[in-house]
C-alpha positions, 0 to 999 in steps of 0.5 A: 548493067546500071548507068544512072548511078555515078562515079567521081573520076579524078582528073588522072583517070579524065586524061588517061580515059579521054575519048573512051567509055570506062566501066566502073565497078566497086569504086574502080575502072574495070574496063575501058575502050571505045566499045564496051559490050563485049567486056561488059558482057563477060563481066556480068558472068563473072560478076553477077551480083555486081553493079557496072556503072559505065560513063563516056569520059569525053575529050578535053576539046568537047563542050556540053551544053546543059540548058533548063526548058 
């Protein structure tokens, strides 16, 4: 499972994944939901070759702060 890589999510896909973790391979969302690992897991069976990218989308309510040390 890769996680360092990205993706671009559309702002259709931002309202419609709110709140949830999205799994993400070959350009489009696999999975979704709250908890992921058990998609993930049967994914990298059926897809062993493939990468997962997998992103939290956060809610519209939620503010992240990124500060420079």
């Amino acid at each position: 499972m890769k996680t360092s890589e990205s993706y671009q999510i559309s702002r259709e896909e931002m309202r419609k994944y709110a709140g949830k973790y999205v799994a993400v391979m070959d350009g489009k969302v696999v999975a979704s939901g709250k908890n992921l690992y058990k998609k993930i897991e049967e994914l990298e069976k059926k897809h062993p070759d493939k990468k997962i990218i997998v992103t939290y989308i956060p809610t519209e309510d939620l503010l992240i702060l990124h500060t420079k040390f």
